[in-house]
Steps between C-alpha positions, in 0.01 A plus 500: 500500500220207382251753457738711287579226283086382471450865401763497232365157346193642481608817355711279224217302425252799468715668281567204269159411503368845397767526244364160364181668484640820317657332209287442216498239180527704129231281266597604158179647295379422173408807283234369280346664163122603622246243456372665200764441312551116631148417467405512195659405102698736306577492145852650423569719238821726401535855436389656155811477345541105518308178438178402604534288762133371650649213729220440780662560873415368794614570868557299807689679777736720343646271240279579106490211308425507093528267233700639197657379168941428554713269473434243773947442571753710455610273227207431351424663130097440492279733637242335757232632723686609802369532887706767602485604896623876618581514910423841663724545773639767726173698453521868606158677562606882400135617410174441442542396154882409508695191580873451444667151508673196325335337230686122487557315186617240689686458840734736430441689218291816592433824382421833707103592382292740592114409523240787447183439543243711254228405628249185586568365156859625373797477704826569298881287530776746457866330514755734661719564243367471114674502139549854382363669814650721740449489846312251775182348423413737204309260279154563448217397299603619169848339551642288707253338739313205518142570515246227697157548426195304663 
């Protein structure tokens, strides 16, 4: 009778143990924009049909940073020099040359983007849904996008 109860203690704790040993922690992953995107400084521009922007961009993790002329307050009726900061979050890796994700305004104002990359020194910012468009992520160059150029 002991050695039946030894052998089922140490069957317990064998099992437990190896079951300790099976279960593994999730770490949540980052999906970064490539490095040659985030290394360097881009200079934004829009899509022929609007302005000229030329606002110089620079990267640090996924979150583009630009200075830009607006109004400083939502109250406020002068137009300043604005640092503006866009978040990229929930970064999905689909090819090559595509990335879809969350561009943040602030904490909780987003909007769904798609990021295609041209090439070395174009990569394009196409919001999901655009004025007088159908469909997802139709804008392009000619309308709708906005363009960052190194």
């Amino acid at each position: 009778m002991k050695q039946l109860v030894i052998g089922l203690a140490a069957g317990i704790a064998a099992f437990s143990i190896g079951s300790i040993g099976l279960t593994h922690q999730v770490q949540a992953k980052t999906t970064y924009l490539p490095a040659g995107i985030r290394h360097h400084v881009w200079y934004r521009t829009t899509s022929g049909t609007e302005g000229g922007f030329h606002d110089r961009t620079i990267f640090k993790g996924n979150t583009l940073t630009f200075k830009t002329l607006g109004y400083a307050h939502a109250n406020s009726t002068r137009l300043t020099m604005v640092t503006v900061h866009w978040q990229f979050k929930n970064l999905k890796h689909t090819s090559k040359w595509n990335y879809y994700g969350r561009k943040y305004y602030t904490k909780t104002k987003y909007e769904l983007v798609k990021i295609h990359i041209k090439n070395a020194h174009q990569f394009d910012l196409i919001p999901k849904h655009f004025a007088q468009l159908r469909g997802n992520y139709t804008g392009n160059e000619d309308y709708g996008a906005t363009i960052f150029k190194r």
